[in-house]
C-alpha positions as CSV (number, residue, x, y, z in Angstrom):
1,X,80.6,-70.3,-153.5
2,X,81.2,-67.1,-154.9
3,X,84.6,-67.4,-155.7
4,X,84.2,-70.6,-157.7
5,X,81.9,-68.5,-160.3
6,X,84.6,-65.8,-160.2
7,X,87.6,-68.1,-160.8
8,X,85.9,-69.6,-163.9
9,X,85.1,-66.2,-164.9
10,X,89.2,-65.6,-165.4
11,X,89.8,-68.7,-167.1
12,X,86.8,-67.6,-169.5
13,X,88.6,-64.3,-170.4
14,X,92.1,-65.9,-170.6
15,X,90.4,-68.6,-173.4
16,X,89.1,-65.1,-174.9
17,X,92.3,-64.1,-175.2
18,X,94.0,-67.0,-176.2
19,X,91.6,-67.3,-179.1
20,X,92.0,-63.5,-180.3
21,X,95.8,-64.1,-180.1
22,X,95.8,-67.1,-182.4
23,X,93.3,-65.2,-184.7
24,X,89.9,-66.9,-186.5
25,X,89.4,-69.8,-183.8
26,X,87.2,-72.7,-184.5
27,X,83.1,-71.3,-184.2
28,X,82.6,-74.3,-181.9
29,X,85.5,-73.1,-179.4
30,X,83.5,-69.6,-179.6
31,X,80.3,-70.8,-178.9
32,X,81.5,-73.1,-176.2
33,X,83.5,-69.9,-174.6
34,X,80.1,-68.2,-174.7
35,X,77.6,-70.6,-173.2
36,X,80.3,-71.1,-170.4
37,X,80.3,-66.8,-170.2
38,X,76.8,-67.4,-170.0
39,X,76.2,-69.7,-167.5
40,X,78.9,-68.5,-165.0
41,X,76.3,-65.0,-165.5
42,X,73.3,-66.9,-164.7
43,X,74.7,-68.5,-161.8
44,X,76.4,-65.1,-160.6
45,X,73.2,-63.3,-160.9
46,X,71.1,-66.4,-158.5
47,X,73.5,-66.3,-155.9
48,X,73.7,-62.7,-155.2
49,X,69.8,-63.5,-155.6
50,X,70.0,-66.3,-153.3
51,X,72.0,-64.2,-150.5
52,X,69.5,-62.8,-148.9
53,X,68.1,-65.8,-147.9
54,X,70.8,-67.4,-146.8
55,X,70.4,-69.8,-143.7
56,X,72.0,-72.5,-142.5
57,X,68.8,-74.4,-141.6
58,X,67.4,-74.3,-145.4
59,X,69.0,-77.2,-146.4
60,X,67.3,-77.1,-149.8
61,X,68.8,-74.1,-150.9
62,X,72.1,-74.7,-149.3
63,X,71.8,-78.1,-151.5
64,X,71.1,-76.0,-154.6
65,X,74.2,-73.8,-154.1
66,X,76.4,-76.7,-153.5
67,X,75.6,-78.5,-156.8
68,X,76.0,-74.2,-158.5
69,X,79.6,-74.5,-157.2
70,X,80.0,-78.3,-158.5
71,X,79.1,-76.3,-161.8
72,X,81.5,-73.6,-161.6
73,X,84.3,-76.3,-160.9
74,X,83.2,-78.5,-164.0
75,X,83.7,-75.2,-165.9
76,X,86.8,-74.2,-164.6
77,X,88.7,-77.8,-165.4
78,X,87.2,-77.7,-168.7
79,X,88.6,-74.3,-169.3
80,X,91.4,-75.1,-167.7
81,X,92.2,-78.0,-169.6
82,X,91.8,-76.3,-172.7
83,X,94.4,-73.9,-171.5
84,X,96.9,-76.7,-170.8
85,X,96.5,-78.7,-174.4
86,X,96.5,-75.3,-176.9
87,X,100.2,-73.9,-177.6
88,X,100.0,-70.5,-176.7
89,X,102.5,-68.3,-178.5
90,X,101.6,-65.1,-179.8
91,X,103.0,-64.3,-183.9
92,X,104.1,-60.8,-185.5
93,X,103.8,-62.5,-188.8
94,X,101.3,-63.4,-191.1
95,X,103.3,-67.0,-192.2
96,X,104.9,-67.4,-188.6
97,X,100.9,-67.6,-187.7
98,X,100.1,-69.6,-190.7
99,X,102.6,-72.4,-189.8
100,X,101.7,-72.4,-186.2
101,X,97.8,-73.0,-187.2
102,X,99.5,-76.2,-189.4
103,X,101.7,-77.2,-187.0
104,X,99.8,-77.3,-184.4
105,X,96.1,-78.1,-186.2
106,X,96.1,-81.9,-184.5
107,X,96.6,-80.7,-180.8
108,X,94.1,-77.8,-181.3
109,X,91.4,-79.8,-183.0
110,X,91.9,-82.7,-180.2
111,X,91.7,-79.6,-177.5
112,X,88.4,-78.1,-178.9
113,X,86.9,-81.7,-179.0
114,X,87.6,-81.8,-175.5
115,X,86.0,-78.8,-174.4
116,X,83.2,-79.6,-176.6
117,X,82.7,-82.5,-174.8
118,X,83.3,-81.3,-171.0
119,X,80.7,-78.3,-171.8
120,X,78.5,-81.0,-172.9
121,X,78.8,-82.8,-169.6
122,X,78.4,-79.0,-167.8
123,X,75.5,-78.7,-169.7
124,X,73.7,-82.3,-168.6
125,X,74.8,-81.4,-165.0
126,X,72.7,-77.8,-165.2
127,X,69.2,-79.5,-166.6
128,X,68.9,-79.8,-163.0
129,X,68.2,-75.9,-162.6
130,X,66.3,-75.5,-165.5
131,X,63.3,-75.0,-163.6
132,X,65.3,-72.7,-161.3
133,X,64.2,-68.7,-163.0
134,X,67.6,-67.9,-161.3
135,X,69.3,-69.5,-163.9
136,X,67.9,-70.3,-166.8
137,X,65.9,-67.1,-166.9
138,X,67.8,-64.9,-164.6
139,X,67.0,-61.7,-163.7
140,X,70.3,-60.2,-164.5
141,X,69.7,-56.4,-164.7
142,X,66.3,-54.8,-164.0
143,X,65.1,-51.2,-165.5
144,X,64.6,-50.4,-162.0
145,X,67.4,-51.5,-160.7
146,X,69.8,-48.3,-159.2
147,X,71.3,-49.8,-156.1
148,X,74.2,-52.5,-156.2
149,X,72.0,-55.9,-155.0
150,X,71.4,-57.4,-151.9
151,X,74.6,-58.9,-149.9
152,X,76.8,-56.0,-151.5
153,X,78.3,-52.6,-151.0
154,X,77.9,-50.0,-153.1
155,X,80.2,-46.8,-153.6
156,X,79.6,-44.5,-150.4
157,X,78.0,-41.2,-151.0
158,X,76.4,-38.4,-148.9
159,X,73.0,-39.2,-147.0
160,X,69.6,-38.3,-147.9
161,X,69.3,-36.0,-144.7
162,X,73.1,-34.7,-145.9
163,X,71.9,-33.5,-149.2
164,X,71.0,-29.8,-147.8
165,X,71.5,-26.9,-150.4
166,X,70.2,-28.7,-153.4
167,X,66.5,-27.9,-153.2
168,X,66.4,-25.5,-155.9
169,X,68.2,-27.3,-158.4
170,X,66.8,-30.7,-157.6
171,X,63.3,-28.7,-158.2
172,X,64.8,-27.5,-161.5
173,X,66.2,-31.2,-162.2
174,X,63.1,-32.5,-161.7
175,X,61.4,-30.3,-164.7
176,X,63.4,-31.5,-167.0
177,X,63.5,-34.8,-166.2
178,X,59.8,-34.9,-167.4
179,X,60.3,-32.3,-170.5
180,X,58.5,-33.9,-173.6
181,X,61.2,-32.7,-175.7
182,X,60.5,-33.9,-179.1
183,X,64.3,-35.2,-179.5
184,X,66.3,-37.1,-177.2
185,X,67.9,-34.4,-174.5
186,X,71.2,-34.8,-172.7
187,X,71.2,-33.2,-169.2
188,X,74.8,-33.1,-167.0
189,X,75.3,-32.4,-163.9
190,X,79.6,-31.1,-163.6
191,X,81.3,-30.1,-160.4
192,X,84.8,-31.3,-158.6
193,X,84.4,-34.5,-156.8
194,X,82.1,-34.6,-153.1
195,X,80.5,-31.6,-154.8
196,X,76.8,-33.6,-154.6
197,X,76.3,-34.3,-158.3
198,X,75.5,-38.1,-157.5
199,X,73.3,-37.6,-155.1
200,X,71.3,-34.7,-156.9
201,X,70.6,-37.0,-159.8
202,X,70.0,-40.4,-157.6
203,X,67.7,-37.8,-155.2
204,X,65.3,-36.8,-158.6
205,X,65.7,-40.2,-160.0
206,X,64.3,-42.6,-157.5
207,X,61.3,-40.4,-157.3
208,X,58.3,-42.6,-158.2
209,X,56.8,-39.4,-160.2
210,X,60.1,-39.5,-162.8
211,X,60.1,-43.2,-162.3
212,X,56.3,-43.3,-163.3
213,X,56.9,-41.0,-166.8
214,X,59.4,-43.4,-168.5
215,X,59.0,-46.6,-169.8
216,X,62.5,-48.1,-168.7
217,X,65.4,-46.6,-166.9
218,X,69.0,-47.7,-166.1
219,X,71.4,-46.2,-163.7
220,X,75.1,-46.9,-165.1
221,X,78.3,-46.5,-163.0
222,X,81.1,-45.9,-165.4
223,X,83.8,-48.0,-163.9
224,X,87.5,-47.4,-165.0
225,X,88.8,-48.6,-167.4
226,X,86.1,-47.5,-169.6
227,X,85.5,-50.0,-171.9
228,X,82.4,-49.7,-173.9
229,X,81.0,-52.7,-175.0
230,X,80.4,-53.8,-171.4
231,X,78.9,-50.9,-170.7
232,X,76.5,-51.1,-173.3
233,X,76.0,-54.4,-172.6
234,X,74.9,-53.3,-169.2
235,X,72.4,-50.7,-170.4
236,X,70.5,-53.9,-172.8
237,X,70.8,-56.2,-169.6
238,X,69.3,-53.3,-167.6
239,X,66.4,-51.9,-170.1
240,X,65.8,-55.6,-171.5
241,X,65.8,-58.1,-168.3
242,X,64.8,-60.8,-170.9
243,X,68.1,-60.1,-172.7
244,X,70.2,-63.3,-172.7
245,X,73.3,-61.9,-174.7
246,X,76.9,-62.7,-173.6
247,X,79.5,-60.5,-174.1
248,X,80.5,-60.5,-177.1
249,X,84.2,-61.5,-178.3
250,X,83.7,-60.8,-182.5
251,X,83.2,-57.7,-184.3
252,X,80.0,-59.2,-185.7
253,X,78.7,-59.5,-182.1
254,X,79.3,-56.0,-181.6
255,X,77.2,-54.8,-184.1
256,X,74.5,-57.4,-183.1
257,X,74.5,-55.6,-179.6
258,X,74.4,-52.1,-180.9
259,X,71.4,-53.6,-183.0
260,X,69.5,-55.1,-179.8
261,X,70.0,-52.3,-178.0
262,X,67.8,-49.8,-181.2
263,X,65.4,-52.5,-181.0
264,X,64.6,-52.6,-177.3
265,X,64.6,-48.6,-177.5
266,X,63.3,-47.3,-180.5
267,X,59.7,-47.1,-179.6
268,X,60.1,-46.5,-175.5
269,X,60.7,-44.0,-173.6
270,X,64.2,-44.1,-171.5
271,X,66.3,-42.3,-169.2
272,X,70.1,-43.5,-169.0
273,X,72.3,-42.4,-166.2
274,X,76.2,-42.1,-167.1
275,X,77.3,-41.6,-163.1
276,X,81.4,-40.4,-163.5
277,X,81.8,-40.3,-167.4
278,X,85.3,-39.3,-167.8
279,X,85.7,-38.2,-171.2
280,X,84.2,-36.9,-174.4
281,X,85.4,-39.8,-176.3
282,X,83.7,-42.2,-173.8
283,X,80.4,-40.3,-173.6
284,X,79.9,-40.3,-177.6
285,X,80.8,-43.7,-178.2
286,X,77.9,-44.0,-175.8
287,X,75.9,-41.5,-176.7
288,X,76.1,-42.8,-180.8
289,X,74.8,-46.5,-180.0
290,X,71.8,-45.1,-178.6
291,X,68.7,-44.6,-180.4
292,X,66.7,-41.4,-179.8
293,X,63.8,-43.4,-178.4
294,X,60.4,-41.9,-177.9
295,X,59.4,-38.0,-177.3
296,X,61.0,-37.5,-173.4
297,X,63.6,-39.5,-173.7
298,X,66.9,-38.3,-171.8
299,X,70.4,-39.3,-171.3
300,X,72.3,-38.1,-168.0
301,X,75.3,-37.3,-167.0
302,X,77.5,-36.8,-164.2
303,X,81.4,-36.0,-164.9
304,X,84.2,-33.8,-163.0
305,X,85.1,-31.9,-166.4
306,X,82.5,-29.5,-168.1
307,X,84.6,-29.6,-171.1
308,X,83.3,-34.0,-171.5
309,X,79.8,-32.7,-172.1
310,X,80.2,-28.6,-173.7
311,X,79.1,-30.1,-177.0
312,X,76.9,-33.1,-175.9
313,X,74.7,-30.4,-173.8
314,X,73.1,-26.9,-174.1
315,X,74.2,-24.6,-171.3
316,X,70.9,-24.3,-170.2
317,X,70.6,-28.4,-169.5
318,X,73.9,-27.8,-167.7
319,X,74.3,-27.7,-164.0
320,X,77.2,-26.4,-162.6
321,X,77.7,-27.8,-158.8
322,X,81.3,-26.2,-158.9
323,X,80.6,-23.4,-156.4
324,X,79.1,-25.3,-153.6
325,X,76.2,-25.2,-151.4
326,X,75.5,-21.8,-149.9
327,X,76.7,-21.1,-146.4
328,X,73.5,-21.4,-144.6
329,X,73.2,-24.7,-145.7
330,X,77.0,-25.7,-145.3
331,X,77.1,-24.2,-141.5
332,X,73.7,-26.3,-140.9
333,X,75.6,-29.7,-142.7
334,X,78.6,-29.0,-140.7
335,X,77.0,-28.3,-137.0
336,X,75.1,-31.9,-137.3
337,X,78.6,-34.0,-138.0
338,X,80.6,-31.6,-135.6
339,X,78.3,-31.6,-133.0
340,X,76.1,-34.6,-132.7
341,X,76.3,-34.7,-128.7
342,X,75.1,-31.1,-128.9
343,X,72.3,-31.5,-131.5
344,X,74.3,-29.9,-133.6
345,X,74.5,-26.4,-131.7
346,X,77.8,-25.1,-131.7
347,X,79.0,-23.5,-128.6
348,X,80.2,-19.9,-128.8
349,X,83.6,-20.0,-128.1
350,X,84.2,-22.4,-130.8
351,X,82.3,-20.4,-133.2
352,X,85.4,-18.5,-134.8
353,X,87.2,-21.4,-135.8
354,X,84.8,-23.7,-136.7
355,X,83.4,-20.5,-139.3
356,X,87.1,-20.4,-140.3
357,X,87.8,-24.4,-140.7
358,X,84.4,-24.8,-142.8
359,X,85.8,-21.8,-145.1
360,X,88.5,-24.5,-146.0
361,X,86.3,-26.6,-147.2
362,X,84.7,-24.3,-150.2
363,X,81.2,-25.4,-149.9
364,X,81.4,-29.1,-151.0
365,X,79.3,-31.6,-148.8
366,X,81.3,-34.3,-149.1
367,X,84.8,-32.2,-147.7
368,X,82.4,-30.6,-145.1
369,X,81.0,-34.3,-144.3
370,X,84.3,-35.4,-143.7
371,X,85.5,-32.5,-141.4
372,X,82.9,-32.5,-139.2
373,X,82.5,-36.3,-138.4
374,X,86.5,-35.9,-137.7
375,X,85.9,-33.1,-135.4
376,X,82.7,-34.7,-133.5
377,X,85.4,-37.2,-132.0
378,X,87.6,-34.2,-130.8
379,X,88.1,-32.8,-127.4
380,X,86.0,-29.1,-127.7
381,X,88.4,-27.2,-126.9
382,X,89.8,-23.6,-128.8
383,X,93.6,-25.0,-128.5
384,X,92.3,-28.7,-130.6
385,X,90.4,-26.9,-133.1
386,X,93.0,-24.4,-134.0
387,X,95.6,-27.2,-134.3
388,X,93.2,-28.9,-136.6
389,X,92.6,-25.7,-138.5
390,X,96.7,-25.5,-139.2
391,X,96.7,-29.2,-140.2
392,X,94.3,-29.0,-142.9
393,X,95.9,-27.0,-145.6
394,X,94.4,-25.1,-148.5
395,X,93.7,-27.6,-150.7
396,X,90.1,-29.4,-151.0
397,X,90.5,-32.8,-151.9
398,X,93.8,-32.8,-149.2
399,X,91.3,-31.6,-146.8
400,X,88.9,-34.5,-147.2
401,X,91.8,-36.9,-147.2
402,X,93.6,-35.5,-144.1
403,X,89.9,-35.6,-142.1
404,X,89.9,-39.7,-143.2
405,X,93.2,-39.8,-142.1
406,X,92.3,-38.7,-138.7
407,X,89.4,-40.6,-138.4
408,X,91.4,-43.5,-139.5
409,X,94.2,-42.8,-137.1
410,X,91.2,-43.2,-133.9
411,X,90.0,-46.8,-135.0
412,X,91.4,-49.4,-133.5
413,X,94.4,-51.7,-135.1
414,X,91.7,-54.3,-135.7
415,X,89.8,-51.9,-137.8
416,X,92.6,-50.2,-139.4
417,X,93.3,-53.9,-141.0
418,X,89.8,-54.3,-141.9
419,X,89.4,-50.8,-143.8
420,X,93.2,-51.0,-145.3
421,X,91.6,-54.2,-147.0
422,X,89.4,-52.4,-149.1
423,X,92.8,-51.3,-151.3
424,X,92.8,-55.0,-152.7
425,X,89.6,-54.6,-154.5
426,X,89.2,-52.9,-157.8
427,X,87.7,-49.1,-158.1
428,X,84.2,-48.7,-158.7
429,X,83.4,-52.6,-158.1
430,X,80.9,-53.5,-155.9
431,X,81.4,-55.9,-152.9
432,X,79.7,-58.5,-151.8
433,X,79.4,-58.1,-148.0
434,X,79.8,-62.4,-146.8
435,X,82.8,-62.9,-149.6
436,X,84.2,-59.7,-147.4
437,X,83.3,-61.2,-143.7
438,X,85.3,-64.5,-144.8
439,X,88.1,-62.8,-146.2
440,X,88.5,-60.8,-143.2
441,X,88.0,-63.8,-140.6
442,X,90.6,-65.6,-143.0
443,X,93.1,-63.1,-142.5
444,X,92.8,-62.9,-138.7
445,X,91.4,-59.3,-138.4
446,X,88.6,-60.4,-136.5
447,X,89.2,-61.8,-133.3
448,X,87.1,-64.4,-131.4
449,X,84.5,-63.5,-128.7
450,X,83.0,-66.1,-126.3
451,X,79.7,-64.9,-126.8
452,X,79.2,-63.8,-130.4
453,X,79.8,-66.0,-133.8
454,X,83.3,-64.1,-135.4
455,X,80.8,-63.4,-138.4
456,X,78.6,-61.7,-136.7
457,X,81.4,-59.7,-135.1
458,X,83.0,-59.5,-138.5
């Protein structure tokens, strides 16, 4: 049912772009673009609600989902329609545009009465859910909110019993999290990537005592590409549940959001996390449409590159995850993935090259994460580990990517399919664990079992 909200959702931003390519569209075209955009959110947002509770036996819900997809399809023909009846060519020229909009003013005027009309029948057709909170007042971001949702799978990082070695700065962290600093504060955490500097800020910022000293809160993945208005739309969705604004296709809606967003954080205090900002570009145009809030407030920041944040944060509101976690700590990590039959004692003989393997991995969890699950599935032998040794290479991130490789190379052909899969998705999206079951049965990765439903297996 998913996928009908999603294919509307493309025929929404095609109609987008249609309209910015013919240039000053009709304001009843716009606003019908945006209650569509703004249903197909609302609907989004109940379903990934609706998930979790999911059962074949509750008819009542399964009846409510089925007349949320008859929705999405009224949408999509309108939209599509729409699409079929405007002339789309795009103009250089300021008269070539002029005489298309003459030319062409009877077949667009009869299009935009017809979409006025199908949204008007969309809209009759959702009075039905108006008493539904799921969609008429939707829950579509909450200031609490740092995981993905229910039913979906968020970007993998280490495990809370993983995060060894970051004690004393998660302490410092922690300080300054609660500083009542007069002005808003920026705090960044830099270091190379499966250095920790996601989970050191998730570790301090689920903690109900930071939790308890802001008013609102809002953990933001920056996805690539960056583009800013979405995010910022995603910060207002997230501090200001009650938020209904769409995303907004004029200049004039731009400013309106920049607006919103002062309002809802002028008198609060907030913490905003920027996980993976990738620039200093990105991070002020960010940084500029947010108000200073109340005394406490903070902005944080997580990036690869110290040089994004050198003149966004003071040195000492800087930490610097580059050097890795101290040996103790990275022997300890690596024993429990190496040696998970052993309790993560490593036998003597073995000692000398597992010391000189975890050297290659310069102290970053994630690399030494990597390594050691790799190796737990490895015969224990001097001759195996030494050949693994030689395979690695010098370089970290290869390191991390040749351990995958292994691990990848021991699964099953089955499995191989199923993880390979993952490369048709978009970076940094999240995704929804039943859309992925059904797309895996469909493509014949899972096989039948005369025992077990192939969901279940899937």
């Amino acid at each position: 049912m998913a996928e009908a909200v999603e294919v509307a959702f493309l025929l929404v931003e095609q109609v987008i772009k249609l309209l910015d390519e013919l240039g000053k569209p009709q304001h009843s075209v716009v606003d019908d673009v945006r209650k569509a955009k703004t249903w197909l959110g609302r609907m989004e947002a109940y379903l990934k609600q609706s998930e979790a509770e999911m059962d074949e036996s509750n008819e009542g819900l399964q009846a409510r989902l089925k007349q949320i997809q008859d929705v999405a399809f009224s949408i999509e023909d309108a939209l599509d329609e729409y699409l079929l009846h405007v002339p789309n060519h795009s103009h250089t020229y300021k008269i070539s545009r002029l005489a298309h909009r003459v030319g062409h003013a009877v077949p667009d005027w009869r299009a935009s009465s017809k979409l006025a009309s199908r949204i008007a029948g969309v809209e009759k057709q959702i009075d039905f859910v108006r008493k539904l909170d799921g969609i008429h007042r939707p829950e579509e971001g909450s200031s609490s909110t740092t995981s993905q949702g229910n039913g979906e799978l968020a970007p993998s990082h280490p495990e809370e019993d993983e995060t060894v070695g970051f004690e004393e700065a998660e302490e410092q962290l922690s300080k300054q999290f609660m500083e009542r600093n007069s002005r808003r504060l920026a705090i960044s955490i830099v270091g190379p990537g499966g250095s920790g500097k996601t989970t050191l800020v998730k570790n301090v910022y689920k903690s109900k005592q930071v939790r308890g000293f802001f008013h609102c809160h809002a953990w933001i993945d920056v996805s690539r590409p960056f583009v800013a208005i979405k995010l910022l739309l995603n910060i207002l969705r997230k501090m200001d549940p009650e938020s209904n604004m769409q995303e907004p296709i004029l200049q004039e809606d731009t400013n309106d959001l920049k607006e919103r967003l002062r309002l809802a954080l002028s008198n609060k205090r907030f913490v905003i996390v920027l996980d993976n900002i990738g620039s200093k570009q990105n991070l002020e145009s960010i940084a500029s449409a947010l108000p200073n809030g109340l005394s406490g407030s903070k902005i944080i920041t997580t990036s690869r590159n110290s040089d994004v944040v050198s003149s966004f944060v003071s040195s000492e509101y800087t930490h610097d995850l580059s050097l890795g976690i101290p040996w103790k700590n990275a022997w300890y990590l690596f024993c429990k993935k190496a040696f998970q039959n052993r309790e993560g004692y490593c036998p003597e003989a073995l000692e000398e090259w597992a010391q000189k393997i975890l050297k290659r991995c310069e102290g970053l969890p994630l690399a030494i994460s990597a390594v050691g699950t790799a190796l737990a599935n490895k015969p224990q032998t001097i001759l195996e580990w030494k050949n693994f040794h030689d395979s690695l290479g010098s370089d970290v991130p290869k390191i991390i990517s040749r351990s995958w490789e292994l691990s990848y190379k021991d699964l099953s052909s089955n499995l191989k399919s199923c993880f390979l899969y993952f490369g048709m998705f978009p970076e940094d999206r999240s995704i929804s664990r039943e859309r992925l079951i059904r797309l895996w049965v469909a493509e014949g990765f899972v096989k039948p079992h005369r025992t077990k439903r192939i969901e279940l297996l899937a």
